[in-house]
Wavefront OBJ file of the C-alpha trace (Angstrom):
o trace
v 24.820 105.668 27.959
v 22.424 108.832 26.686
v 20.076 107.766 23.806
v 20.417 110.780 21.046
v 17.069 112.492 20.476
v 15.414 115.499 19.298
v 12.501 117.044 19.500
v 9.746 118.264 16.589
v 9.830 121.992 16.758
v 5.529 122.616 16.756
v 5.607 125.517 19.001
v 4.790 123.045 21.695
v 7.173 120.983 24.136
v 6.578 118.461 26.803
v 7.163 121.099 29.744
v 4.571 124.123 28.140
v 4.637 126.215 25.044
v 7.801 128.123 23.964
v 10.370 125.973 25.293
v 13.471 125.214 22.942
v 14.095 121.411 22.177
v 17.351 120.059 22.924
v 18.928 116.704 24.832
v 18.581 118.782 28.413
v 15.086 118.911 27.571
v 14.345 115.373 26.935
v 16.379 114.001 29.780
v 14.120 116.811 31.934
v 11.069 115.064 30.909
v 12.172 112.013 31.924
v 12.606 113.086 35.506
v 8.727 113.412 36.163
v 5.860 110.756 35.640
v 2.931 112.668 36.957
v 3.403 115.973 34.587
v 1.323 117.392 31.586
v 2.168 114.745 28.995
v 1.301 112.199 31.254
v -2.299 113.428 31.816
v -2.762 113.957 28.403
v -1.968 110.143 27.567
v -4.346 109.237 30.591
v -7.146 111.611 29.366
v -7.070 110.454 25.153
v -6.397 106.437 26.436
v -10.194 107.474 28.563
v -12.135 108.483 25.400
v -10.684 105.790 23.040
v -10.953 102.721 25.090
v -14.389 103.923 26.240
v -15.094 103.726 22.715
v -13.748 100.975 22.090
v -15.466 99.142 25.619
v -18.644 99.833 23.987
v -18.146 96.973 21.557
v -17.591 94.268 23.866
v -21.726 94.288 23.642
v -21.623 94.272 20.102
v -21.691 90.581 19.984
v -25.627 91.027 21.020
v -25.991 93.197 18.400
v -24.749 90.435 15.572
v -26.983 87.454 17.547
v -29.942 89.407 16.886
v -29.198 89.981 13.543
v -28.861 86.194 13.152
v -25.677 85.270 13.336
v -23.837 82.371 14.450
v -20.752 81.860 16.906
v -18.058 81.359 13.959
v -19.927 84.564 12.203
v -19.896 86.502 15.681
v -16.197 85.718 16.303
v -15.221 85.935 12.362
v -16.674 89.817 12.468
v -14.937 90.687 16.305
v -11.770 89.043 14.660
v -11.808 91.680 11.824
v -11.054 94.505 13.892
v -7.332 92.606 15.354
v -6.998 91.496 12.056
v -7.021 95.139 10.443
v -4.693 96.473 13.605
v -2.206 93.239 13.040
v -2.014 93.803 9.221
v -0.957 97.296 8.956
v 1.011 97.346 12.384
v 4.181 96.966 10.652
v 3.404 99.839 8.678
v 2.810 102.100 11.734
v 5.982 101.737 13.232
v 7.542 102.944 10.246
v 5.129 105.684 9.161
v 5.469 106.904 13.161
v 9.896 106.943 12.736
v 9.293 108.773 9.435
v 6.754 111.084 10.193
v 6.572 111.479 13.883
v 4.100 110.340 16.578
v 1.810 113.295 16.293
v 0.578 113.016 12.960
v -0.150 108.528 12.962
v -1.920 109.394 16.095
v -4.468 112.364 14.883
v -4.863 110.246 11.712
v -5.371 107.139 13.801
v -8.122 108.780 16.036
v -9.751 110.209 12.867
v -9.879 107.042 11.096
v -11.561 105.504 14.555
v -14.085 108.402 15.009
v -15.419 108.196 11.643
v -15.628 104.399 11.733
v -17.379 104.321 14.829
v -19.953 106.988 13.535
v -20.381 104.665 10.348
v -21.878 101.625 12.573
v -25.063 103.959 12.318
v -25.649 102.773 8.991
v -23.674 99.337 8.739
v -26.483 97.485 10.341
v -26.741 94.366 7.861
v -23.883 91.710 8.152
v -22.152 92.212 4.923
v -19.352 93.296 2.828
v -19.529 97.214 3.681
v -19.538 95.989 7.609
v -16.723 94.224 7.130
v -15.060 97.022 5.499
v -15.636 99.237 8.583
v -14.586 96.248 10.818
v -10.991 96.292 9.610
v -10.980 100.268 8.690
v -11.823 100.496 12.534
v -8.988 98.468 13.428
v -6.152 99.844 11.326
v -7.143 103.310 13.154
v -6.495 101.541 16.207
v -3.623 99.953 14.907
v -2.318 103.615 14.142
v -3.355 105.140 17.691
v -2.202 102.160 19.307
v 1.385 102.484 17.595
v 1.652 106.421 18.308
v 0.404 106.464 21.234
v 2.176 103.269 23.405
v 5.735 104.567 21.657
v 5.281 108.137 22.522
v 4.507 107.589 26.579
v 6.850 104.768 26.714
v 9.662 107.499 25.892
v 8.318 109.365 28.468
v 8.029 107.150 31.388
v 11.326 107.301 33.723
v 12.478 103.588 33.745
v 12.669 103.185 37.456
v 8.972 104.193 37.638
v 7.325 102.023 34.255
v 5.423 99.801 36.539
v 3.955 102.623 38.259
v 3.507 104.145 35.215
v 1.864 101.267 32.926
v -0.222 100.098 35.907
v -1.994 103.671 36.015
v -2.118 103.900 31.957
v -3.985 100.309 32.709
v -5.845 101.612 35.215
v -7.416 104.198 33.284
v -8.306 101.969 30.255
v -9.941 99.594 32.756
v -12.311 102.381 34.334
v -13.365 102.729 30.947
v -14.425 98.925 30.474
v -15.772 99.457 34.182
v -17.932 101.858 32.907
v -18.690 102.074 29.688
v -20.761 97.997 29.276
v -22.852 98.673 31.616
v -24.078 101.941 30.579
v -24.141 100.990 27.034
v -26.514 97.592 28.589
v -29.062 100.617 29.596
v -28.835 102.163 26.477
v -29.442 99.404 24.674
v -32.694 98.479 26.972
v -33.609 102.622 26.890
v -33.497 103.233 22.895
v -31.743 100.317 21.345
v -28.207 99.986 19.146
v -28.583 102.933 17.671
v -27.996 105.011 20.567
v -24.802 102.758 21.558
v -23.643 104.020 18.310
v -23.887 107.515 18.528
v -22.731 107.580 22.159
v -19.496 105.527 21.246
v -19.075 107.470 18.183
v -19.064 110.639 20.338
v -16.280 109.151 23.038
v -14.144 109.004 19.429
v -14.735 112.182 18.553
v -14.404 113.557 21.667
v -10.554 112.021 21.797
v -9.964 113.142 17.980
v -10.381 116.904 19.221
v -8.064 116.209 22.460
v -5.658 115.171 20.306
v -5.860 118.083 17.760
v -5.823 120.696 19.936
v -3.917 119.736 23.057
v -1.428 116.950 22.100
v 2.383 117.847 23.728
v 5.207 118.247 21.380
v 6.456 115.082 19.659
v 9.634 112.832 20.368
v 11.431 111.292 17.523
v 14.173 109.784 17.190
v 17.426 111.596 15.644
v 17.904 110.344 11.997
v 21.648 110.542 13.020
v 20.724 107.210 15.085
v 18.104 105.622 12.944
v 18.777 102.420 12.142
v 17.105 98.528 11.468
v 15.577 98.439 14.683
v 13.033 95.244 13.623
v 15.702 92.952 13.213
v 17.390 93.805 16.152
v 14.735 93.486 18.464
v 12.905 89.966 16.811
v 16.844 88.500 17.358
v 16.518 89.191 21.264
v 15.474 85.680 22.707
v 13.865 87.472 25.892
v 11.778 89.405 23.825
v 10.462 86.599 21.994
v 10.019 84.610 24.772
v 7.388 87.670 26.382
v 5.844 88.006 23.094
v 4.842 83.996 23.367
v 3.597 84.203 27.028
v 1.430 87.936 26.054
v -0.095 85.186 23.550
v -1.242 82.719 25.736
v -2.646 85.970 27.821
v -4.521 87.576 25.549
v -6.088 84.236 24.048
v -7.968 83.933 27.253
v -8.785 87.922 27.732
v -10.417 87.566 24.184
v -12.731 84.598 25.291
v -13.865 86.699 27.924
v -14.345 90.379 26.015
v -15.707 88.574 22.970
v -18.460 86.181 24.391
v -18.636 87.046 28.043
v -22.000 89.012 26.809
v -23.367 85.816 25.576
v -22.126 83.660 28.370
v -23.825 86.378 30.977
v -27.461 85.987 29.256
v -27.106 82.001 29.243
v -26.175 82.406 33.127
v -28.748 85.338 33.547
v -26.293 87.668 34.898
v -25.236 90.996 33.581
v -22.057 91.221 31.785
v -21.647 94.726 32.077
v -22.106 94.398 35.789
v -19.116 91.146 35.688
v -17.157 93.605 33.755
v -17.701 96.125 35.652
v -16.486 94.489 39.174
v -13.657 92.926 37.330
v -12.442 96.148 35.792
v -12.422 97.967 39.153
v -10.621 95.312 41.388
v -7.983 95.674 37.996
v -7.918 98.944 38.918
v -6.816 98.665 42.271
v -4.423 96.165 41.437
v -3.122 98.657 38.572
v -3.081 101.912 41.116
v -1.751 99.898 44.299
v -0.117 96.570 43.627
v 1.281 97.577 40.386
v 4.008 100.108 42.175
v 5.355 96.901 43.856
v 6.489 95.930 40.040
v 9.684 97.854 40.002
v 10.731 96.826 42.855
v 10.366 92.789 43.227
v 11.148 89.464 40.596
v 8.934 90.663 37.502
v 8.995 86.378 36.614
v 7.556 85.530 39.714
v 5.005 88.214 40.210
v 4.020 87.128 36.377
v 3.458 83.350 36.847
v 1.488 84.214 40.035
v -0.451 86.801 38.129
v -1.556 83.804 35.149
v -2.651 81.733 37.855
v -4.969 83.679 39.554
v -6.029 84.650 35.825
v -6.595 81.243 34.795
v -8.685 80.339 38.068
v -10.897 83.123 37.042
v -11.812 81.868 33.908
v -12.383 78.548 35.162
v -15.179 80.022 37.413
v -17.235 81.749 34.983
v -18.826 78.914 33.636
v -19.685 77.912 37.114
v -21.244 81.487 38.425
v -24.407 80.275 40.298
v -24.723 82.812 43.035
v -23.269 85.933 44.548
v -20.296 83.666 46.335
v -19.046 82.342 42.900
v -19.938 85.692 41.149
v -17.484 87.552 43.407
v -14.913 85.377 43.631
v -14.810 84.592 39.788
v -14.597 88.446 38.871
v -11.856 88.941 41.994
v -9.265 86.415 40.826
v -10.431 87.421 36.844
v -9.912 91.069 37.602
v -6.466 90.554 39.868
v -5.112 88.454 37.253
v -6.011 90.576 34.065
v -5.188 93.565 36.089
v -1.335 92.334 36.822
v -1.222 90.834 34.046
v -0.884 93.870 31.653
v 1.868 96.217 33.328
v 3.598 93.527 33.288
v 3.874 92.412 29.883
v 4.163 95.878 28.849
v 7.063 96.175 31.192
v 8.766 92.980 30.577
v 8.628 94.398 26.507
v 10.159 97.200 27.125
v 12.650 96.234 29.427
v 14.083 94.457 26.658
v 14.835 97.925 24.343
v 17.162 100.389 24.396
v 15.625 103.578 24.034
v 16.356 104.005 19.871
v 14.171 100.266 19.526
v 11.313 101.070 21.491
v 9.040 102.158 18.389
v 10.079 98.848 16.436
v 9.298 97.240 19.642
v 6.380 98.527 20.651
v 5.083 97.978 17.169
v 6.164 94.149 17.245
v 4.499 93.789 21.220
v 1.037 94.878 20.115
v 1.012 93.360 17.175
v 1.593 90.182 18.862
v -0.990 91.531 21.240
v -3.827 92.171 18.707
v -3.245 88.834 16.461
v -3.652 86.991 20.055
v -7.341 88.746 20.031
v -7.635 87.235 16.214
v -6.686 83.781 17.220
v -8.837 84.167 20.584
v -12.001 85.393 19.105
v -12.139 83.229 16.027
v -11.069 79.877 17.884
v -13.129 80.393 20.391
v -16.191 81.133 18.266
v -15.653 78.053 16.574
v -15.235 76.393 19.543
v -18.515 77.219 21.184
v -19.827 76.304 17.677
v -18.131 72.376 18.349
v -19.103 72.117 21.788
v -20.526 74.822 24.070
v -20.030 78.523 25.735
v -18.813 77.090 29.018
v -16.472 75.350 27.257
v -14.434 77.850 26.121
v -13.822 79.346 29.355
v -12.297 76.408 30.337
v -9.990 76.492 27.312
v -8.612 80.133 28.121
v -8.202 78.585 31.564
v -5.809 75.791 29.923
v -4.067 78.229 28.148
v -3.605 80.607 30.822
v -2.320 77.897 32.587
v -0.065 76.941 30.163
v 1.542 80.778 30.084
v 2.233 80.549 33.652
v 4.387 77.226 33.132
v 5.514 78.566 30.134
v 7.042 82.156 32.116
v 8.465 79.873 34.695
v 10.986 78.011 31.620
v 11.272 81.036 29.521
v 14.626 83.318 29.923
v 13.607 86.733 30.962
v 16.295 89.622 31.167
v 16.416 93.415 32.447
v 16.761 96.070 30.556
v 19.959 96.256 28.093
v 22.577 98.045 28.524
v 22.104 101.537 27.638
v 18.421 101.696 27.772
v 18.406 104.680 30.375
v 18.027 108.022 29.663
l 1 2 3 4 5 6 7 8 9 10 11 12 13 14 15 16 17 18 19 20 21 22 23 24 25 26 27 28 29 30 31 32 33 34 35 36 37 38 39 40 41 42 43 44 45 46 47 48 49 50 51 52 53 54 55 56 57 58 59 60 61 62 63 64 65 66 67 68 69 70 71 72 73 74 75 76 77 78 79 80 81 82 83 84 85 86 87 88 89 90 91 92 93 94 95 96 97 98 99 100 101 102 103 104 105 106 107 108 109 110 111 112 113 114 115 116 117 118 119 120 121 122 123 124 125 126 127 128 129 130 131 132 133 134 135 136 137 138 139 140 141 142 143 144 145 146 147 148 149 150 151 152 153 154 155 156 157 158 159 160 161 162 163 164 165 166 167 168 169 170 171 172 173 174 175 176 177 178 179 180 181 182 183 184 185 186 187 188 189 190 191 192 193 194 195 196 197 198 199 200 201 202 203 204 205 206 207 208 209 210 211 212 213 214 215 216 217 218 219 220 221 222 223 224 225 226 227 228 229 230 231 232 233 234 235 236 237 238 239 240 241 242 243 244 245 246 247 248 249 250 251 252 253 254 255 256 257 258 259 260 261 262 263 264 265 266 267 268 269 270 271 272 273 274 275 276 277 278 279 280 281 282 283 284 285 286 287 288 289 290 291 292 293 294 295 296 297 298 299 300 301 302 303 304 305 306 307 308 309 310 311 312 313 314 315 316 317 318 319 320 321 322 323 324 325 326 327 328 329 330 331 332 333 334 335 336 337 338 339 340 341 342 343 344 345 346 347 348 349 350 351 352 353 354 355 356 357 358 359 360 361 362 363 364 365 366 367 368 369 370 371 372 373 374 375 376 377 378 379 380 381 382 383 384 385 386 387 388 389 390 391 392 393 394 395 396 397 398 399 400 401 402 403 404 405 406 407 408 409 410 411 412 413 414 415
C-alpha cells in the first residue's frame, strides 16, 4: 500500500530545480539513497554535530570556572532538557508548516546561541538561558531534519543509510575534541567559541541556500499520529532499550573530559579513536543490518558497549587504551543505526514525523537523566564509578532487548 504525499512547490524538488511534484515523483526519490538530498543531509548533519562535538570539552570550561560535578552535569543537562521540552512541539510545527522552515529556524536559533557563549562566561541565569535556547534549536533541527531523510531513505536500504548518516556525525566527534583540545591550549575558550559558532553558521547558510524541496504529508491523510504510535508495544519497548543506551553514551560525552585528565590521557584523542572505529562499523558492518536478526545484532552490539565502559576506568597503558575505545567505539557505533532502524521500522510512512519526534525525545531526556545522575553520582562516590554504572545499565539493555517484543515494519509502511 502507497502512502499519499505531496510535495511543497519552492521551485526546488528532490531530483533538481524545475521538476513538477506529484506521487511519481516521490516514489522516484525513493528509488536512490546516494542522490542530491542525501548529500545534503550528510553535509548540514557535518557542520551541526561538529558544533555541537565542540561541547563535549565544555565541561573543562565550567571546572575552571569553579564548578562542581552536580553543577557541571545540571548545566550539560540543560541543553536535553530544552530539546525534550519543546520536542512535542516540533513535530507538530514540522506537519503544519513543513520541514524546511523548523529546520532553517532550528539552525538559526543554534548559530546564534553558539555565538552567544562568547559572552556567557559566568555560571548564571543568562547561561542557563542560552543552555536551553541552544537545545530547543536542536530540538527543532533534530525534528526536521531526522523526519525529512527518513522519508527519503528506501526501506530495504535504512541500515545502510542510518549507518552512513552515523558515520558522518561520528567523524565530526572524531575530529572536532581534539582540535578544539589545541585550541584551547593555543588561545583559550574563547577561540573554541568562535570556531564552533562558525561550524553553526556555516550549516545555517547550507541550509538557506541549498536545502532540496520539502516532503509533507497530504492534509487529505493527516491524522492523530501520537497516539497511534505511543499504543504500538514494539515501539515502546525500543524507546526503553534507546534509554538504557544513551544513559551510558552520556556518562561518557559528559565527563569523559574529566575522567581523561584524572587518567592523564587525552579525551579528544579517546574520542577520537572511538569515533573512527564507529565509523567503520557505521560504513561497513552497518550494511549487514538489513539483511540479518536486527534483535540479535542489538544485544551483541550493548555488550560490547557495556565492556567498553567498564574499561575506561581501568585505562593504564596503550593495551587497555585500545581495547577500551575498540569495544566503546564498535558498540556505540552499532548501536545507533540500529535504534534508529528498529524506530522506524515500527511506522508507516504517514507516522514517521510523530515518531521520529517521540524517538529523540526519548533520546535527548536519556542525555538529561545520564548527565545529571551521573554528575551526582561522581559527587557520592567517584569518576570511575560512574563508568561502571553505564556499564550496568548497558548491560541491563542488552537483557532487556533479548525479553522485549520487537516487530518489522507494519503493513503498509513501503513506498
Amino acid at each position: 500500500m502507497c502512502a499519499s504525499y505531496k510535495k511543497r512547490d519552492n521551485g526546488f524538488s528532490d531530483r533538481g530545480i524545475g521538476q513538477k511534484s506529484d506521487h511519481k515523483s516521490i516514489a522516484a526519490i525513493r528509488e536512490t539513497l546516494f542522490d542530491r538530498t542525501f548529500f545534503f543531509y550528510n553535509l548540514l548533519f557535518f557542520f551541526v554535530f561538529s558544533h555541537i562535538a565542540f561541547f563535549y570539552l565544555y565541561p573543562l570550561f565550567l571546572e575552571a570556572e569553579g564548578a562542581s560535578k552536580t553543577k557541571i552535569g545540571i548545566v550539560m543537562g540543560l541543553f536535553p532538557a530544552g530539546t525534550v521540552l519543546s520536542r512535542p512541539l516540533m513535530g507538530w510545527l514540522v506537519e503544519k508548516f513543513g520541514e524546511k522552515k523548523v529546520l532553517i529556524g532550528g539552525v538559526l536559533i543554534i548559530c546564534v546561541a553558539g555565538f552567544l557563549y562568547m559572552v556567557a562566561t559566568r555560571i548564571n541565569l543568562f547561561l542557563y538561558l542560552v543552555r536551553i535556547s541552544h537545545g530547543i534549536g536542536f530540538s527543532a533541527f533534530i525534528a526536521s531534519s531526522f523526519t525529512g531523510i527518513s522519508w527519503r531513505i528506501p526501506a530495504s536500504r535504512r541500515g545502510e543509510a542510518f549507518g552512513f548518516v552515523g558515520a558522518v556525525i561520528l567523524f565530526a566527534i572524531a575530529t572536532m575534541p581534539l582540535m578544539g583540545e589545541y585550541f584551547i591550549r593555543w588561545i583559550g575558550f574563547s577561540l573554541l567559541f568562535k570556531v564552533e559558532g562558525t561550524f553553526a553558521l556555516c550549516g545555517f547558510v547550507l541550509s538557506c541556500f541549498f536545502m532540496p524541496g520539502e516532503v509533507v504529508i497530504d492534509q487529505s491523510v493527516s491524522r492523530n499520529n501520537f497516539k497511534s504510535v505511543l499504543k504500538k508495544k514494539s515501539f515502546l519497548a525500543v524507546l526503553v532499550i534507546t534509554v538504557f543506551f544513551v544513559q551510558g553514551q552520556a556518562t561518557v560525552l559528559n565527563f569523559i573530559a574529566l575522567m581523561a585528565e584524572l587518567l592523564k590521557v587525552s579525551s579528544g584523542r579517546f574520542l577520537g579513536i572511538a569515533a573512527t572505529i564507529a565509523i567503520f562499523c557505521r560504513l561497513f558492518v552497518a550494511r549487514t543490518i538489513d539483511k540479518y536478526d536486527k534483535k540479535k545484532f542489538t544485544i551483541f552490539s550493548f555488550i560490547i558497549f557495556a565492556l567498553g565502559l567498564a574499561l575506561v576506568p581501568g585505562i593504564k597503558g596503550a593495551f587497555t587504551f585500545i581495547g577500551c575505545t575498540l569495544l566503546y567505539g564498535a558498540g556505540m557505533g552499532l548501536l545507533y543505526p540500529l535504534l534508529n532502524v528498529l524506530a522506524v521500522e515500527q511506522a508507516t510512512q504517514e507516522e514517521i514525523p510523530a515518531l521520529m519526534t517521540v524517538f529523540t525525545g526519548v533520546f535527548d531526556a536519556g542525555f538529561i537523566s545520564g548527565s545529571m545522575l551521573s554528575g551526582w553520582l561522581a559527587d557520592q562516590f567517584s569518576l570511575p564509578w560512574i563508568f561502571y554504572f553505564g556499564a550496568t545499565v548497558a548491560a541491563t539493555g542488552a537483557l532487556l532487548t533479548w525479553f522485549f517484543p520487537l516487530t518489522g515494519p507494519p503493513e503498509g509502511s513501503e513506498l
